[in-house]
KOLZAKE-848856 format. One record per atom (N, C-alpha, C): atom name; x, y, z; residue in one letter. Coordinates in Angstrom, 3 decimals, padded with zeros to 6 digits. Atoms other than C-alpha are relative to their C-alpha. Example, Ala and Ser with C-alpha at 12.3 -4.5 7.8 and 13.67 -1.06 7.14 Angstrom:
<rs>
{'N', {000.890, -001.190, 000.000}, 'A'}
{'CA', {012.300, -004.500, 007.800}, 'A'}
{'C', {000.900, 001.200, 000.000}, 'A'}
{'N', {-000.820, -001.190, -000.060}, 'S'}
{'CA', {013.670, -001.060, 007.140}, 'S'}
{'C', {-000.770, 001.090, 000.730}, 'S'}
</rs>
This chain:
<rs>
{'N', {001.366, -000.209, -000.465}, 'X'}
{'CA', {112.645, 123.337, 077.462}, 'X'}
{'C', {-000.538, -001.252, 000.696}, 'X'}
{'N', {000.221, 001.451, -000.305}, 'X'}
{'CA', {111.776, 119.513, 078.136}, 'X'}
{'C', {000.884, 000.098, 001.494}, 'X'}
{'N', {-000.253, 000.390, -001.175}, 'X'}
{'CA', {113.923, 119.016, 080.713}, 'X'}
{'C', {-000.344, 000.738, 001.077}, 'X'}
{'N', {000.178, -000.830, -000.939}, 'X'}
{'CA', {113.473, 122.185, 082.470}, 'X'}
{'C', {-001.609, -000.101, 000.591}, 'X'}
{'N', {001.682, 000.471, -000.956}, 'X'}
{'CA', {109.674, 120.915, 082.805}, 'X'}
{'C', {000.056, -000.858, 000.644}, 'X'}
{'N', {-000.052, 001.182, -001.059}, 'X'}
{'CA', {110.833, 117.669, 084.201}, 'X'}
{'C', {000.524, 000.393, 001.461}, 'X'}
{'N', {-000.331, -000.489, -001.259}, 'X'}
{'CA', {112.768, 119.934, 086.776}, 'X'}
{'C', {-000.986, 000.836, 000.584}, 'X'}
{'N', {000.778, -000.983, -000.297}, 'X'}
{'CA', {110.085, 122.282, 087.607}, 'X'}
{'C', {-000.868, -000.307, 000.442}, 'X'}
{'N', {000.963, 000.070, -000.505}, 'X'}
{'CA', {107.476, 120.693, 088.053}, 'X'}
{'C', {-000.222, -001.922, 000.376}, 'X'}
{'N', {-000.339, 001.372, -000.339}, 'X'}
{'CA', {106.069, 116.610, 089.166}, 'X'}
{'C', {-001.520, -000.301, -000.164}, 'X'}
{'N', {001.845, 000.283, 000.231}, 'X'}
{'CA', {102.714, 114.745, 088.877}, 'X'}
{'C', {000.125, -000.423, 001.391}, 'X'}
{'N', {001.274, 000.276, -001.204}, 'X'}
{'CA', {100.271, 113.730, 091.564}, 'X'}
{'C', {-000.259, -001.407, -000.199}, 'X'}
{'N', {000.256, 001.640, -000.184}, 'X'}
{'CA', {100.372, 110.051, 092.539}, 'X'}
{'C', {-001.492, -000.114, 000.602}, 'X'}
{'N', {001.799, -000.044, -001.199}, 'X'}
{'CA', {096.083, 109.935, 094.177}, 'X'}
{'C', {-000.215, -001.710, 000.270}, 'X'}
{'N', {000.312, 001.289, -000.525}, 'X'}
{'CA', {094.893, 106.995, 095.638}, 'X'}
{'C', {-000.987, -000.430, -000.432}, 'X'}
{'N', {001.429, 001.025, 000.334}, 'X'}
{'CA', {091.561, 106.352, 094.832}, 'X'}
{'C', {-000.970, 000.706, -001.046}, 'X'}
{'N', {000.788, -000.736, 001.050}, 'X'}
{'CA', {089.059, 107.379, 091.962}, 'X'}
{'C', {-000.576, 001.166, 000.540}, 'X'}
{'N', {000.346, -001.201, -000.320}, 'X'}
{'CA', {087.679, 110.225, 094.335}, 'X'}
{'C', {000.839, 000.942, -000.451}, 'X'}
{'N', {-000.779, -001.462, 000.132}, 'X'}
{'CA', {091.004, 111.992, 094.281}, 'X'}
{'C', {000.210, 000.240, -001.224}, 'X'}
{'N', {-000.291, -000.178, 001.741}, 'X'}
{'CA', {091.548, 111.181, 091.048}, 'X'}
{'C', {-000.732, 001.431, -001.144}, 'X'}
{'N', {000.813, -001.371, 000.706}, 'X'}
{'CA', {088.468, 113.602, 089.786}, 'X'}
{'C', {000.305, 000.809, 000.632}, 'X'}
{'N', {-000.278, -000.760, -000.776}, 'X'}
{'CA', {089.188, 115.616, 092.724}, 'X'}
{'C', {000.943, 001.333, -000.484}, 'X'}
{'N', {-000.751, -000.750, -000.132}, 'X'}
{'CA', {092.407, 116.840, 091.889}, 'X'}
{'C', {-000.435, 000.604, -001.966}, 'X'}
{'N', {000.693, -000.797, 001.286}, 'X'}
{'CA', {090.653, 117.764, 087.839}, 'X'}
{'C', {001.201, -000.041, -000.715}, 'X'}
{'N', {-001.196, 000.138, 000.741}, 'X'}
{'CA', {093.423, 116.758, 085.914}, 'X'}
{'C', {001.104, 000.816, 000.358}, 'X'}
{'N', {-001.172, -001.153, -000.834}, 'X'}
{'CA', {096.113, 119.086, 088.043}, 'X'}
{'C', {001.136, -001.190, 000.673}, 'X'}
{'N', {-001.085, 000.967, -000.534}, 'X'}
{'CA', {097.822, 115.726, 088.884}, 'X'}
{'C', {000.772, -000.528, -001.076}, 'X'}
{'N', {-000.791, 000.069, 001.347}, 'X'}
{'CA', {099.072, 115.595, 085.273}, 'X'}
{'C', {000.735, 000.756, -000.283}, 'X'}
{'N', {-000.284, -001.159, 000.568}, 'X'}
{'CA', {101.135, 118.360, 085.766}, 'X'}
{'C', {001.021, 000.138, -001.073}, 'X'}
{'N', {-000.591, 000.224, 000.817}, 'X'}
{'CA', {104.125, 117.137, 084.034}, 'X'}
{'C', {-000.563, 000.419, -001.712}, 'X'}
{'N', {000.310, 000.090, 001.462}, 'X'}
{'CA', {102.410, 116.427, 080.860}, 'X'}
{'C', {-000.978, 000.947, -000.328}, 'X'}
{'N', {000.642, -000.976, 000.592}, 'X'}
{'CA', {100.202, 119.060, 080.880}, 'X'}
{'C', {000.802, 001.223, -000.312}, 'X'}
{'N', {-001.146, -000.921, 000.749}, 'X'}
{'CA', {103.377, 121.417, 080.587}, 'X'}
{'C', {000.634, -000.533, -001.308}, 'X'}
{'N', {-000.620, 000.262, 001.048}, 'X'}
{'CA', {104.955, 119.115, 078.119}, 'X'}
{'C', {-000.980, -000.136, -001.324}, 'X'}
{'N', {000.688, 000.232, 001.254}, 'X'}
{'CA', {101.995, 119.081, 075.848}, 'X'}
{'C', {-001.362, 000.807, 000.782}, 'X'}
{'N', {001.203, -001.023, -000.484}, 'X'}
{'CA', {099.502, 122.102, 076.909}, 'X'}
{'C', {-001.545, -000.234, -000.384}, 'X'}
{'N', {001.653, -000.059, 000.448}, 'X'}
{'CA', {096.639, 121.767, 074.041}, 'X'}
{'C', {-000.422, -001.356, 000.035}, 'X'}
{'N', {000.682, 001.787, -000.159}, 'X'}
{'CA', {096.826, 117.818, 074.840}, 'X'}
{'C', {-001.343, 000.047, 000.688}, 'X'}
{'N', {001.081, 000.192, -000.519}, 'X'}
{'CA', {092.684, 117.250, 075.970}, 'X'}
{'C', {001.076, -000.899, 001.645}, 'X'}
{'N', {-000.403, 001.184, -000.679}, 'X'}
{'CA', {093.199, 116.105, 079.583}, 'X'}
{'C', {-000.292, -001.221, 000.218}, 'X'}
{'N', {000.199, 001.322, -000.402}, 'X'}
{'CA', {091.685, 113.152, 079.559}, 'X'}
{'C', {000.905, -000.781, -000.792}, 'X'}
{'N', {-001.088, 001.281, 000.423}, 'X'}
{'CA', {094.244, 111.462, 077.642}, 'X'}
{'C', {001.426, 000.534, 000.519}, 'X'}
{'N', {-001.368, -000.031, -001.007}, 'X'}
{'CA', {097.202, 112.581, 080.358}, 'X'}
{'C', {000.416, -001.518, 000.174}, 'X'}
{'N', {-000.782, 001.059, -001.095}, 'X'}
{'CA', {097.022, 109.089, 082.132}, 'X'}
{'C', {000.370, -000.806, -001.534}, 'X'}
{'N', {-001.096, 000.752, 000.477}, 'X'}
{'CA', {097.975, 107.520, 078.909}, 'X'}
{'C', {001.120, 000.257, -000.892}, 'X'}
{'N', {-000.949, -001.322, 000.260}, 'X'}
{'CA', {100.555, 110.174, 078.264}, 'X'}
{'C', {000.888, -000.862, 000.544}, 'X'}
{'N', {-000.472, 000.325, -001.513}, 'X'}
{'CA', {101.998, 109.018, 081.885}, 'X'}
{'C', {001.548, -001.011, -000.428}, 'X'}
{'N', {-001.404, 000.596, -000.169}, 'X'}
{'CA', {104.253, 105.772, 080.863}, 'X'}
{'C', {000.840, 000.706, -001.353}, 'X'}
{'N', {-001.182, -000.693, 001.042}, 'X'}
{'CA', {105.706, 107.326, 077.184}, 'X'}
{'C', {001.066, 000.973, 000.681}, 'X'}
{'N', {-000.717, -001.280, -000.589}, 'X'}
{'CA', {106.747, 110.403, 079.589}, 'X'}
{'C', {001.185, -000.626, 001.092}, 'X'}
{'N', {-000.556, 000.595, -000.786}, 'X'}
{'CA', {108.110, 107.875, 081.881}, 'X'}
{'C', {001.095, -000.471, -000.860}, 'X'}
{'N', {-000.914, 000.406, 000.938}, 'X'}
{'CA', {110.130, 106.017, 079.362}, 'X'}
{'C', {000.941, 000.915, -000.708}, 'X'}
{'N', {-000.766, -000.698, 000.230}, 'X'}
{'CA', {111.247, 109.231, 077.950}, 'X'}
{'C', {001.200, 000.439, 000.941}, 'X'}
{'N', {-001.224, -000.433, -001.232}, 'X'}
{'CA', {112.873, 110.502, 081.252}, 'X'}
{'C', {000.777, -001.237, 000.531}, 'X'}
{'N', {-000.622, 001.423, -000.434}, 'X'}
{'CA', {114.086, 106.623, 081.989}, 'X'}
{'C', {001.271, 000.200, -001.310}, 'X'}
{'N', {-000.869, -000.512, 000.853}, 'X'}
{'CA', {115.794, 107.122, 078.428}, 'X'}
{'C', {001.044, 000.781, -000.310}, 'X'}
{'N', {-000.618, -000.561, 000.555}, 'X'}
{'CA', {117.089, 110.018, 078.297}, 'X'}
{'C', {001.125, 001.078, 001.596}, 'X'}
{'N', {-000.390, -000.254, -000.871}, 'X'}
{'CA', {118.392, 110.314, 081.895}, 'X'}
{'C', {-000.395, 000.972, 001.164}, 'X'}
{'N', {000.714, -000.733, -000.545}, 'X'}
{'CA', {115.967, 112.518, 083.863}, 'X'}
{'C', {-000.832, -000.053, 000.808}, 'X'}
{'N', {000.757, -000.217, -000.922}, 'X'}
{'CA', {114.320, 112.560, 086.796}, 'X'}
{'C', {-001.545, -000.224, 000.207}, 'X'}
{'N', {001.435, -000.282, -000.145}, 'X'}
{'CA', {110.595, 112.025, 086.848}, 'X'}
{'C', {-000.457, -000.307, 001.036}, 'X'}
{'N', {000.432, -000.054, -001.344}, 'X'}
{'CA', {109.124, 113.155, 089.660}, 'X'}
{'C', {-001.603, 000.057, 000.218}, 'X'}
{'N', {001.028, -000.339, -000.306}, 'X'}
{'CA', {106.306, 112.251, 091.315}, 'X'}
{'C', {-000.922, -000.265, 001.043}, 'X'}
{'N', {000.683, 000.168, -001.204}, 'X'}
{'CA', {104.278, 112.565, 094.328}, 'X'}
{'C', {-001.401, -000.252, 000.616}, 'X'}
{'N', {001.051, 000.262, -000.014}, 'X'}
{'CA', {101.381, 111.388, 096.507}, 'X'}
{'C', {-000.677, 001.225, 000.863}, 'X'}
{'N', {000.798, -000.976, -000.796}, 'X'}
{'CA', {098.657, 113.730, 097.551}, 'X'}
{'C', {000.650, 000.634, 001.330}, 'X'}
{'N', {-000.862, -000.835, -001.531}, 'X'}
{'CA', {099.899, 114.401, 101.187}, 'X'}
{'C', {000.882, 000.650, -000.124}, 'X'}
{'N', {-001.473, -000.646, 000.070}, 'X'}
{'CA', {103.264, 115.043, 100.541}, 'X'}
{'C', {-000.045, 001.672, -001.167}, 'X'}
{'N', {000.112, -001.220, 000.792}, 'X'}
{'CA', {102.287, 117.488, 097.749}, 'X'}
{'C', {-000.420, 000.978, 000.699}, 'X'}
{'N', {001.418, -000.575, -000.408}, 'X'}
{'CA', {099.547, 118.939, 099.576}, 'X'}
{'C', {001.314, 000.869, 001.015}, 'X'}
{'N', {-001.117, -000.367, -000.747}, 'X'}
{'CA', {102.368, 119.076, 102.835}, 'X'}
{'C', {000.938, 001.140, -000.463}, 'X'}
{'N', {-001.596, -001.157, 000.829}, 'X'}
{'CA', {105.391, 121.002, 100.364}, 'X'}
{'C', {-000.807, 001.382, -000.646}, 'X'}
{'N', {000.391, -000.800, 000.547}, 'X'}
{'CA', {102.735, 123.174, 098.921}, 'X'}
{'C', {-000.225, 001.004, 001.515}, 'X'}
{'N', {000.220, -001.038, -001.200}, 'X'}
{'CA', {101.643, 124.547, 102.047}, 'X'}
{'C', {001.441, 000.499, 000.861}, 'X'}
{'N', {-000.965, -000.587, -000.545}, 'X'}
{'CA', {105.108, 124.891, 103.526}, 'X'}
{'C', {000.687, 001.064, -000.685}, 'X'}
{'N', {-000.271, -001.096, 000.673}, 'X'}
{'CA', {105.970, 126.906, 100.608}, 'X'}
{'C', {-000.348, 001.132, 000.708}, 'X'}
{'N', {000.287, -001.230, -000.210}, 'X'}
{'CA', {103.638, 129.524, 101.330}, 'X'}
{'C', {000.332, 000.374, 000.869}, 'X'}
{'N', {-000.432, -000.762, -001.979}, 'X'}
{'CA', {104.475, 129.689, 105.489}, 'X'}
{'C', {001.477, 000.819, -000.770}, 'X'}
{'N', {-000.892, -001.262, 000.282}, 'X'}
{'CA', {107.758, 130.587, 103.672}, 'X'}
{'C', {000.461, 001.156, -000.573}, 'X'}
{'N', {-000.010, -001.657, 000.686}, 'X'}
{'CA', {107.059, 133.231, 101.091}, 'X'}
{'C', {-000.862, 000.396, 000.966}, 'X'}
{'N', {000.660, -001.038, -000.402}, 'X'}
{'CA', {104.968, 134.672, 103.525}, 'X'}
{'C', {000.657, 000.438, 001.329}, 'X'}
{'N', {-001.394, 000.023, -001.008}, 'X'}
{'CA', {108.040, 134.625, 106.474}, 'X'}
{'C', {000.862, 000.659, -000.621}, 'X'}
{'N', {-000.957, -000.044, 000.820}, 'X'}
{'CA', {110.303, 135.740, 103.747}, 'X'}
{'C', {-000.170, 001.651, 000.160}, 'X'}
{'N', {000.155, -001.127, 000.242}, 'X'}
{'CA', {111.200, 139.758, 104.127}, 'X'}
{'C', {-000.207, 000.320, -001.279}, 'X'}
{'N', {000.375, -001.449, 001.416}, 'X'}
{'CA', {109.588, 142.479, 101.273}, 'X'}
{'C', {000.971, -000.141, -000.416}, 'X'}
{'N', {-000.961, -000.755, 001.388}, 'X'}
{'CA', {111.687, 143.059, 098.401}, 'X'}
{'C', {-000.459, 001.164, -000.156}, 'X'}
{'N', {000.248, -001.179, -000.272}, 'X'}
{'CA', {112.147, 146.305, 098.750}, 'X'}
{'C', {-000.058, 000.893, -001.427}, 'X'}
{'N', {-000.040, -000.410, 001.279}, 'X'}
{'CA', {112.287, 146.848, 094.800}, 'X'}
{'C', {-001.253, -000.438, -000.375}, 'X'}
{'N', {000.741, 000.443, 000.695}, 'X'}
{'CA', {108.870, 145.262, 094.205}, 'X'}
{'C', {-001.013, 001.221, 000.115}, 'X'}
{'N', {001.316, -000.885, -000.648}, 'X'}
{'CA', {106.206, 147.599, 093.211}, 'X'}
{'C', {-001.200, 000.169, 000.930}, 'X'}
{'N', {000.852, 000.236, -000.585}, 'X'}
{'CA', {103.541, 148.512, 095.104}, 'X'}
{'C', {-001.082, -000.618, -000.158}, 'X'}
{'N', {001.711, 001.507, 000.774}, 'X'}
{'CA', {099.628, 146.166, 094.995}, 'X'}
{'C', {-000.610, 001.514, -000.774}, 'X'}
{'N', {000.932, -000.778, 000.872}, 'X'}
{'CA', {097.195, 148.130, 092.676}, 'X'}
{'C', {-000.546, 000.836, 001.031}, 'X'}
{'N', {001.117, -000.596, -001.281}, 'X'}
{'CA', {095.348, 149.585, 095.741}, 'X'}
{'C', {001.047, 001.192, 000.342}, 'X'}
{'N', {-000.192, -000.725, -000.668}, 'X'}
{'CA', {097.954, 151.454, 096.648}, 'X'}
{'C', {000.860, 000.343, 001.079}, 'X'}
{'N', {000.031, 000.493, -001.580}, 'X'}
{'CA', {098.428, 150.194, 100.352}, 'X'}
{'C', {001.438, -000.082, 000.345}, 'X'}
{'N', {-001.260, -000.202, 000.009}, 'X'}
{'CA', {101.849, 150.543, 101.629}, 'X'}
{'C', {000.218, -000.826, 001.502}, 'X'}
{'N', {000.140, 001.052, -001.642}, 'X'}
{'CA', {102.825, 147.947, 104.812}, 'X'}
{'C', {001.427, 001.047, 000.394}, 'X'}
</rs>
């Protein structure tokens, strides 16, 4: 389970105390998977133990600054939304048939 959160997901490097509130604790994402009912305000000093763990125990910790997130998130969607229907998925609630 642990590791598969270190693969899955990455925190939010922000630059300056704006983004910091900005992003509403969503730049903790790591540790808010590895410890859900943790209050967020004690993520950032979550941050180096989680670091030390994945330094430890050989794992990856990933993590990125605003742009680049911001950048990969949005290219996602251009490509699920480029990506042909699955022709097995049910239809939306409405109905609506493309």
């Amino acid at each position: 389970y642990v590791k598969n959160q270190f693969e899955a997901t990455r925190d939010c490097r922000t630059s300056n105390p704006f983004s910091e509130w900005f992003w509403g604790g969503m730049q903790y994402q790591l540790e808010h998977h590895l410890m859900p009912t943790m209050p967020r305000y004690k993520y950032p000093a979550l941050v180096p133990l989680v670091k030390k763990f994945a330094q430890e125990n050989n794992i990856e910790y990933r993590c990125s600054n605003e742009l680049r997130l911001l950048k990969d998130n949005y290219m996602l969607y251009v490509d699920v939304a480029k990506a042909p229907a699955d022709p097995r998925a049910r239809a939306s609630a409405s109905g609506l048939t493309i």
